[in-house]
C-alpha atoms as an extended CHARMM CRD file, in Angstrom:
* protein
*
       172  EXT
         1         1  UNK       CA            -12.6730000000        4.8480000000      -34.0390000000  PROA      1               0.0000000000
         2         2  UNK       CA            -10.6300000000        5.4870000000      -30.6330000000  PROA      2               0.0000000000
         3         3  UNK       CA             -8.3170000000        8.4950000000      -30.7880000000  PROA      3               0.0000000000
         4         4  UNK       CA             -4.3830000000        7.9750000000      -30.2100000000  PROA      4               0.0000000000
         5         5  UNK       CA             -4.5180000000        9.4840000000      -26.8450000000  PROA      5               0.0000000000
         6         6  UNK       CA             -7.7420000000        7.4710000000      -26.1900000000  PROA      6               0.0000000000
         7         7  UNK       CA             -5.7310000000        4.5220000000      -26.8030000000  PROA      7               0.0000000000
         8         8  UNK       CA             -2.6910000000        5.0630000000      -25.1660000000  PROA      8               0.0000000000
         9         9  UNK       CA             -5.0120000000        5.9060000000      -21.8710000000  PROA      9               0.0000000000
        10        10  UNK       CA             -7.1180000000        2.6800000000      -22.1170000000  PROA      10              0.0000000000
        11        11  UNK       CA             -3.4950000000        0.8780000000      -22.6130000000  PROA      11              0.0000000000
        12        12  UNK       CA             -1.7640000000        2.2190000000      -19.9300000000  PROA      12              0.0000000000
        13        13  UNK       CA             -4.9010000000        1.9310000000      -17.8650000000  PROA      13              0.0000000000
        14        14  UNK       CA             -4.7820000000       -1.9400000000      -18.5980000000  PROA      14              0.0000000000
        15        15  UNK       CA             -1.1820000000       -2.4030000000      -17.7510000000  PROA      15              0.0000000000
        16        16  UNK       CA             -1.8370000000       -0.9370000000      -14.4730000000  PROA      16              0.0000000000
        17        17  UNK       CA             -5.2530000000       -2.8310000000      -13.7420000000  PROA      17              0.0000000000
        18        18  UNK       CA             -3.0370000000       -6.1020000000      -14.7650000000  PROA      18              0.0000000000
        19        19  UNK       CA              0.0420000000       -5.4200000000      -12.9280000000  PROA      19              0.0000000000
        20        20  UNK       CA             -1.8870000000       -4.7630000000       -9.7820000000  PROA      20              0.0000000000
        21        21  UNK       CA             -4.3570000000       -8.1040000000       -9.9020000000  PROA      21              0.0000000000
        22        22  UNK       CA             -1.0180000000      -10.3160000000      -10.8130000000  PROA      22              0.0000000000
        23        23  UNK       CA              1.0360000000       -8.7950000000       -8.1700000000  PROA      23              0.0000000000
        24        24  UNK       CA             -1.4400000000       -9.1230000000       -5.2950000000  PROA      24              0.0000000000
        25        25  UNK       CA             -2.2830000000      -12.4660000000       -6.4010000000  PROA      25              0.0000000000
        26        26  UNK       CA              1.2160000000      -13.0460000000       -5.7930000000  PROA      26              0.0000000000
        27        27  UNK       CA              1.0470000000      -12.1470000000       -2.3960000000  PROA      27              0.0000000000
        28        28  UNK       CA             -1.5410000000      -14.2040000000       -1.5830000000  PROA      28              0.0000000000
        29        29  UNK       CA              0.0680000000      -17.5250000000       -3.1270000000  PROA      29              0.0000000000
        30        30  UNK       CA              3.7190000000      -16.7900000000       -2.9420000000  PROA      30              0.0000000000
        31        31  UNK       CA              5.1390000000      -19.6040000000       -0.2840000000  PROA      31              0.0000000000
        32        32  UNK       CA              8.3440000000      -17.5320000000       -0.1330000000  PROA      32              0.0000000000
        33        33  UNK       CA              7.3770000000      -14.6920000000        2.2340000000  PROA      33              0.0000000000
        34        34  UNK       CA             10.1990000000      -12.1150000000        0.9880000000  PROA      34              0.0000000000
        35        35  UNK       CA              8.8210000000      -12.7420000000       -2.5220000000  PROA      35              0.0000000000
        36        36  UNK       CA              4.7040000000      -11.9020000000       -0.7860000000  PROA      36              0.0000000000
        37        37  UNK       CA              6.7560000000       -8.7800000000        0.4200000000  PROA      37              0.0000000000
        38        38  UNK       CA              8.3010000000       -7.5140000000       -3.1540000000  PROA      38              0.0000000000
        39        39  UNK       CA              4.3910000000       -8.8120000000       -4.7140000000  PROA      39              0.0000000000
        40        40  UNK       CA              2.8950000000       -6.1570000000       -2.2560000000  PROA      40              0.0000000000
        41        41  UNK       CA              5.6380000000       -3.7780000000       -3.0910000000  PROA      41              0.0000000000
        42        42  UNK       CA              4.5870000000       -4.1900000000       -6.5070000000  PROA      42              0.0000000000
        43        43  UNK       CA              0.6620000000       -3.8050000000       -6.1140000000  PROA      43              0.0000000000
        44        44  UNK       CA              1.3680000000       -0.6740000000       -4.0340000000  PROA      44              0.0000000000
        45        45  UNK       CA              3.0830000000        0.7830000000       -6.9040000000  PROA      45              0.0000000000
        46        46  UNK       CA              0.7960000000       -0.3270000000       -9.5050000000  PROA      46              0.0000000000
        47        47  UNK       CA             -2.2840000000        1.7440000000       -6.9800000000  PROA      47              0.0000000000
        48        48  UNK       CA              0.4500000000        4.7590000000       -7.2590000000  PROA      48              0.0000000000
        49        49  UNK       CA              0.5020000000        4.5800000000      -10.5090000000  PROA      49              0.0000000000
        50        50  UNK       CA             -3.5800000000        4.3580000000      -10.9620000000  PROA      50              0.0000000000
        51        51  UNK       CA             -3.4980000000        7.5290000000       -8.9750000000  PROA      51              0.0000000000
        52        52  UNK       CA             -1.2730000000        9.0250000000      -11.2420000000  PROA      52              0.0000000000
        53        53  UNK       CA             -3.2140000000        8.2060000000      -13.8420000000  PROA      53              0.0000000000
        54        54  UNK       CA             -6.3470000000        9.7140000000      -12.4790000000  PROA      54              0.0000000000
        55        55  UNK       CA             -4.3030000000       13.2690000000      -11.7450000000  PROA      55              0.0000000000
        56        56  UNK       CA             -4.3370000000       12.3790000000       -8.0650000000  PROA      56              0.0000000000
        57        57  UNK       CA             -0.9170000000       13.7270000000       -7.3530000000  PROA      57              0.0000000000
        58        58  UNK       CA             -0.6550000000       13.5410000000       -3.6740000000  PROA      58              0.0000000000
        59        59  UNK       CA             -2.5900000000        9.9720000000       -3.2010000000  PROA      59              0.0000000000
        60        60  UNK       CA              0.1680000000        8.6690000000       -5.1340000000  PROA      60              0.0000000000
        61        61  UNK       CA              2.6900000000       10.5510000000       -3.3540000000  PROA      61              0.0000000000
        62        62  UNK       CA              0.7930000000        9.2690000000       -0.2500000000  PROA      62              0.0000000000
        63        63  UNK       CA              0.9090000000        5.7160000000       -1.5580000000  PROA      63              0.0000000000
        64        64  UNK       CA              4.6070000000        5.8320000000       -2.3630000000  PROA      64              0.0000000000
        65        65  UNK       CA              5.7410000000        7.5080000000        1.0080000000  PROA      65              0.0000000000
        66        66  UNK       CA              3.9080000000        5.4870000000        3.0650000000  PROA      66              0.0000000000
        67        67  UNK       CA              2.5060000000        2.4100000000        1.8740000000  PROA      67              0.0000000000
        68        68  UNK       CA              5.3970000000        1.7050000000       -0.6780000000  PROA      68              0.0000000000
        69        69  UNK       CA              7.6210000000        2.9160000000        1.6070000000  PROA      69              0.0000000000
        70        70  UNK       CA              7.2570000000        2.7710000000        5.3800000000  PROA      70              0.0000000000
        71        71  UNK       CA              5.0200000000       -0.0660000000        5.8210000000  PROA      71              0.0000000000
        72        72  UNK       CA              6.8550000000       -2.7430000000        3.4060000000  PROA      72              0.0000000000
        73        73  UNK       CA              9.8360000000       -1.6140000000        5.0370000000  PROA      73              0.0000000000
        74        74  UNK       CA              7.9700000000       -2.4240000000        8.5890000000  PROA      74              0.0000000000
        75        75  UNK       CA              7.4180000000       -5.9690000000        7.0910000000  PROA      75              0.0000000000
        76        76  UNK       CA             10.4630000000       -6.3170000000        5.9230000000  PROA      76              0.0000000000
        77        77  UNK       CA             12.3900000000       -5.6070000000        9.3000000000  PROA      77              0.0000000000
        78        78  UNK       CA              9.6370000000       -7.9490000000       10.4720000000  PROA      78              0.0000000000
        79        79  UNK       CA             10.2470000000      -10.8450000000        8.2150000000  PROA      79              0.0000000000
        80        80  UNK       CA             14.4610000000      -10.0840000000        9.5600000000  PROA      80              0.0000000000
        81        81  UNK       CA             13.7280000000      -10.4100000000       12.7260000000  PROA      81              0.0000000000
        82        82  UNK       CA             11.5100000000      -13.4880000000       13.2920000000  PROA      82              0.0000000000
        83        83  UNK       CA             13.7550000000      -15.6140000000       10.6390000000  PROA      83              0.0000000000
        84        84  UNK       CA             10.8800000000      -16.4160000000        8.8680000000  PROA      84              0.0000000000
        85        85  UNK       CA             11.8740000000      -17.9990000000        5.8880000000  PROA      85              0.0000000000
        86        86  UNK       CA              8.4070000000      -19.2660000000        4.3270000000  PROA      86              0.0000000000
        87        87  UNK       CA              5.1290000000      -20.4160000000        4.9480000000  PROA      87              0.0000000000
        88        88  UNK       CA              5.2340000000      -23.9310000000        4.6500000000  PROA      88              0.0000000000
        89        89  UNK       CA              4.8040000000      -24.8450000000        8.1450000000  PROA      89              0.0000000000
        90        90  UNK       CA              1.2440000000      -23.4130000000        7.3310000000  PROA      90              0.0000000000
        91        91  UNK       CA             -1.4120000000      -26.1550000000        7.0340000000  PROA      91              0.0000000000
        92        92  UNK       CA             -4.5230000000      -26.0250000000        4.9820000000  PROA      92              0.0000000000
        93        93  UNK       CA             -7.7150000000      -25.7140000000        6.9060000000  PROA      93              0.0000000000
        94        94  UNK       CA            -11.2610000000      -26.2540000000        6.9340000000  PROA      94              0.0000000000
        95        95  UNK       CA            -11.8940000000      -22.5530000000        7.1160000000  PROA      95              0.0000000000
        96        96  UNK       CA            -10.9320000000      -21.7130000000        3.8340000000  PROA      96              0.0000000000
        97        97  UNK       CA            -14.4280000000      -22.1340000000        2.1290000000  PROA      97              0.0000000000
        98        98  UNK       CA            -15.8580000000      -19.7410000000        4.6060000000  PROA      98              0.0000000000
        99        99  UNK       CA            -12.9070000000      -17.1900000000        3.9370000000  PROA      99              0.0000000000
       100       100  UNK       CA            -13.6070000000      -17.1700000000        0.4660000000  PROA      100             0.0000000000
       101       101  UNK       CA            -17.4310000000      -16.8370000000        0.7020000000  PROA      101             0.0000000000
       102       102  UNK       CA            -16.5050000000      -13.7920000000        2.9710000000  PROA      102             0.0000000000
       103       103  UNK       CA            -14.0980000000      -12.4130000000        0.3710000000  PROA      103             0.0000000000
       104       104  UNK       CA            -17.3880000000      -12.8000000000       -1.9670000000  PROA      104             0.0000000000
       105       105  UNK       CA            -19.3360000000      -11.3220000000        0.1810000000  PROA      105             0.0000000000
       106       106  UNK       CA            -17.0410000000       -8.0920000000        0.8350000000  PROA      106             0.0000000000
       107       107  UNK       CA            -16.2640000000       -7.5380000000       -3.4150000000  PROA      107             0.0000000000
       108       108  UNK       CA            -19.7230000000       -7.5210000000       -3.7240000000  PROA      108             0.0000000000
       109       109  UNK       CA            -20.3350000000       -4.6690000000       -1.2160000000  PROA      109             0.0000000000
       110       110  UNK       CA            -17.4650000000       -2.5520000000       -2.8240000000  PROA      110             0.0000000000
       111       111  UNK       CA            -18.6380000000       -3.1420000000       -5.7100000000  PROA      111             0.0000000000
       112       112  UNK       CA            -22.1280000000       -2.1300000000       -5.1310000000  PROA      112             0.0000000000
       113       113  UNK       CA            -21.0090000000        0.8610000000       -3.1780000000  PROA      113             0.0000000000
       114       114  UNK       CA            -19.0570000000        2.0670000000       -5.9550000000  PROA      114             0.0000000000
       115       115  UNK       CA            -21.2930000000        1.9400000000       -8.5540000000  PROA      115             0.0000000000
       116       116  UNK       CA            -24.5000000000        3.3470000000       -6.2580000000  PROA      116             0.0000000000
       117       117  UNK       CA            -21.9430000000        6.3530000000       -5.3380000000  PROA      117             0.0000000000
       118       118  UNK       CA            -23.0550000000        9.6390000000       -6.2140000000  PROA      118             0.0000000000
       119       119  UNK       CA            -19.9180000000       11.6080000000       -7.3020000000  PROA      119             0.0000000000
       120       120  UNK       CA            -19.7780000000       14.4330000000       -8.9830000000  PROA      120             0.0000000000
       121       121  UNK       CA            -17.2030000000       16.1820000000      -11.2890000000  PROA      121             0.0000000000
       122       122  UNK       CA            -18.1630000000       19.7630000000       -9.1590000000  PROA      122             0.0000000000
       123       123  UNK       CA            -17.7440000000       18.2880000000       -6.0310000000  PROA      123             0.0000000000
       124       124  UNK       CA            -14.3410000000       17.2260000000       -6.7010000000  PROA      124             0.0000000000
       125       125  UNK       CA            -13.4570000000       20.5230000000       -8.5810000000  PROA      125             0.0000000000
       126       126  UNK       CA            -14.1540000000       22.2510000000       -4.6100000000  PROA      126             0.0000000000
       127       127  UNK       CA            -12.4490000000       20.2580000000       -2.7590000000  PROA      127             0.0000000000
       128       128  UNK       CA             -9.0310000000       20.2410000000       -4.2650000000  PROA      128             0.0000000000
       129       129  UNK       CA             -6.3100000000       21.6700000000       -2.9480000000  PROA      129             0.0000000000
       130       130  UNK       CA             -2.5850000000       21.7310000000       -4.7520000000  PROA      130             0.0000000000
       131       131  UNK       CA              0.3170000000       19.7630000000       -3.2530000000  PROA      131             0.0000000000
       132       132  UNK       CA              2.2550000000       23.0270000000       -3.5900000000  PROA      132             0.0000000000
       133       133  UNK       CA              0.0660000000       24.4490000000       -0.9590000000  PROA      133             0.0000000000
       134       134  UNK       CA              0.0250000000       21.2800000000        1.2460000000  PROA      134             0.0000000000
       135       135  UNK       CA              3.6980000000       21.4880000000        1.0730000000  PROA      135             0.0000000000
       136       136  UNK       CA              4.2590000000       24.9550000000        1.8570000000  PROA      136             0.0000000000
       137       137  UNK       CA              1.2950000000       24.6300000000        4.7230000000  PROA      137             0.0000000000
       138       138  UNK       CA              3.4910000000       21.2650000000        6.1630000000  PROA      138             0.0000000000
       139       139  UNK       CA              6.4060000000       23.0490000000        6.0570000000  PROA      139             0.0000000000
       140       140  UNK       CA              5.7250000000       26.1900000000        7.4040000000  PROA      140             0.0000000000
       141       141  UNK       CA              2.6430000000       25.9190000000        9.8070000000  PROA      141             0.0000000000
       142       142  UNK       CA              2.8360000000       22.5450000000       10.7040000000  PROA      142             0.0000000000
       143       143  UNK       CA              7.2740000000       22.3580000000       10.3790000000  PROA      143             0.0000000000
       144       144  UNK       CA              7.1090000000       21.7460000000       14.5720000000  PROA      144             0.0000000000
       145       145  UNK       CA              4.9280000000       18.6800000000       14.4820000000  PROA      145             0.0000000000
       146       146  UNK       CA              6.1260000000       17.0480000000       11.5870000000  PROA      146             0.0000000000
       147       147  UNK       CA              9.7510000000       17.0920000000       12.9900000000  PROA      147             0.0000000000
       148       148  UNK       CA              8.2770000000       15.7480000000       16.1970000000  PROA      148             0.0000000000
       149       149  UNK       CA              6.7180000000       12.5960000000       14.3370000000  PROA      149             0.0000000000
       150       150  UNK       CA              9.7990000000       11.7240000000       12.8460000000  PROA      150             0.0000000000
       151       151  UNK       CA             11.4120000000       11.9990000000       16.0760000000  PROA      151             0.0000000000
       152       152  UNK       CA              9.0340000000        9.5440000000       17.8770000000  PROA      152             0.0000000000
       153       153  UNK       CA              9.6420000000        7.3370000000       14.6780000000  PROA      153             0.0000000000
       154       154  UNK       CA             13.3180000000        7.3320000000       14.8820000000  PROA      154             0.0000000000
       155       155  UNK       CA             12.9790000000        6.7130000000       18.6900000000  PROA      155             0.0000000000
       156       156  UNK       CA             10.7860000000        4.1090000000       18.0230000000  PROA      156             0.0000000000
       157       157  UNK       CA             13.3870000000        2.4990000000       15.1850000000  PROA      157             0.0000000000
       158       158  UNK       CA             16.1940000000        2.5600000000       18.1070000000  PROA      158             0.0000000000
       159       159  UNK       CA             14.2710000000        1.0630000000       20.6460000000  PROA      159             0.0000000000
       160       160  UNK       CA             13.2580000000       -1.7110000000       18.5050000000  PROA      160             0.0000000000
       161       161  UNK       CA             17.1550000000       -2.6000000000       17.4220000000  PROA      161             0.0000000000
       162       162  UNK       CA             18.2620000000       -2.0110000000       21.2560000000  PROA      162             0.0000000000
       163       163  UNK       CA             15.2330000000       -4.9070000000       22.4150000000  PROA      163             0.0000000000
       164       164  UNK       CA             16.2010000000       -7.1880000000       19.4510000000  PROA      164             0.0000000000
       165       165  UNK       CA             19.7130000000       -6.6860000000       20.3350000000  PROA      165             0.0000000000
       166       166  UNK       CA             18.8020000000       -7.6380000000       24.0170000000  PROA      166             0.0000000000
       167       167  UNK       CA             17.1300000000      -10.4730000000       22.7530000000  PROA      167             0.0000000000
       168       168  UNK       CA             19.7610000000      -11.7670000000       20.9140000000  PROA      168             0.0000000000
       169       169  UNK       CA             22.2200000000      -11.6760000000       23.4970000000  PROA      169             0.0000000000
       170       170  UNK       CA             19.8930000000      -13.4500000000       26.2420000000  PROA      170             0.0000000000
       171       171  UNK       CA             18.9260000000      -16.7720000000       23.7500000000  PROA      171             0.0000000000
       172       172  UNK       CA             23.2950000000      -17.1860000000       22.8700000000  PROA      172             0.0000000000
């Protein structure tokens, strides 16, 4: 008989197996590419989520910050400025047999070098460092740089609203 907190691990690790297959099958057949955008949203999440679930604190935090974060927004600002409303100018084409044989051909890879893998529960125990520390060490140590980066982001940001904006007023 499974345990209550056996249970309630195998559940939760189910919801989150489910919820990331059914989201990122939505981005791969959603039409409406805002709705592929929220999808991958979603299955970025759901990978948070597994990595909470495995006590791997700062890969989630990772995964929030700058998958869930920075890189949907990226696509999102993307999807603004081209006006691309959906993919239904898209055709079907004669390459998608050989795309899926690939996509065969690349699970069955991961999947073989996960299970061949030689992990152990030691070598983990080593290597792990607290997010406290990693905070404290990016905040103290490395405070100059960081700053820096999000300075070359935000410069980045501007220059991309000042081209668009030059853009804009050239096509009227």
């Amino acid at each position: 008989m499974i345990e209550n907190s056996n249970l309630a691990s195998i559940i939760i690790f189910y919801l989150l197996a489910i919820t990331i297959i059914v989201s990122a099958i939505g981005v791969a057949v959603s039409k409406n590419v805002m709705l592929a955008c929220l999808s991958l949203l979603a299955t970025l999440l759901g990978i948070a989520g597994a990595f909470i679930f495995l006590a791997a604190d700062f890969m989630a935090l990772v995964q929030i910050l700058i998958y869930g974060g920075t890189v949907v927004t990226v696509i999102v600002f993307a999807i603004i400025l081209t006006n691309l409303k959906d993919f239904s100018n898209l055709k079907s084409t004669k390459q998608a047999p050989f795309a899926v044989a690939a996509c065969i051909v690349a699970l069955a890879c991961l999947i073989t070098g996960i299970l061949n893998s030689p992990i152990s529960e030691t070598a983990l125990k080593l290597n792990y460092i607290s997010l406290t520390f990693l905070g404290r060490y990016l905040f103290t140590d490395w405070a100059i740089p960081f700053e820096l980066a999000s300075l070359v982001l935000l410069i980045a940001l501007i220059g991309t609203v000042l081209m668009v904006k030059a853009n804009k007023e050239t096509d009227k």
